[in-house]
Phi, psi and omega in degrees: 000304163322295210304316194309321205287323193284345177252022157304244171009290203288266250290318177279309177308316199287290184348298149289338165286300167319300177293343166295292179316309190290300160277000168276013173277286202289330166305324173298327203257320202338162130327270216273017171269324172295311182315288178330316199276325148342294181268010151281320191285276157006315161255011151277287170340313206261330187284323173284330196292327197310293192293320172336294166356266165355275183319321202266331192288326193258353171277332178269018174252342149326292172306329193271340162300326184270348149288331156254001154309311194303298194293348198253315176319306196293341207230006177114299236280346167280336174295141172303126210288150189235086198314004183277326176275014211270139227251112206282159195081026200265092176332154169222306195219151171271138184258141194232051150246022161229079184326322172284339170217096195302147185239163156236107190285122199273137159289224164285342208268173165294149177252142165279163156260153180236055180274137175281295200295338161278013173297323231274000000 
């Protein structure tokens, strides 16, 4: 009689396992348990691509800065500017003692016109 009831029991637990097992499996395959689950792995995908981006974007803006150290060394353009070379009639500072009509002050040399139609 023990023997019975105990595989009475095991027989009823697989039965409720089993039957657990099968439906949350079916419950998986619905539409819309599929739709859901598409669209989490679709935004983890879309969140690794993001952060990859990211990552790739600042290592070339990194390079491109350090490349373009390289080229303003290379060409001069970090040497200190030399006012003897400086491009003549050129303004440097505004005189501020008439607030209503700002003057500019010029160096010694003549101011040009840069007008284009008069090269011709």
């Amino acid at each position: 009689m023990f023997r019975r009831t105990f595989w009475f029991g095991t027989g009823v637990a697989a039965g409720v396992w089993a039957t657990t097992k099968v439906n949350r499996k079916l419950k998986q395959l619905t539409p819309d348990s599929l739709a859901a689950t598409a669209a989490n792995k679709a935004l983890d995908v879309g969140t690794r691509v993001r952060d990859r981006a990211v990552g790739f974007a600042l290592d070339v803006r990194d390079n491109m800065a350090q490349r373009e150290a390289e080229l303003d060394d290379a060409l001069g353009l970090n040497a200190p500017v030399d006012r003897e070379l400086a491009a003549p009639g050129r303004p440097y500072a505004i005189e501020n003692s008439d607030s209503s009509n700002p003057k500019y002050v010029v160096d010694d040399r003549t101011t040009h016109s840069y007008n284009r139609n008069e090269d011709h």
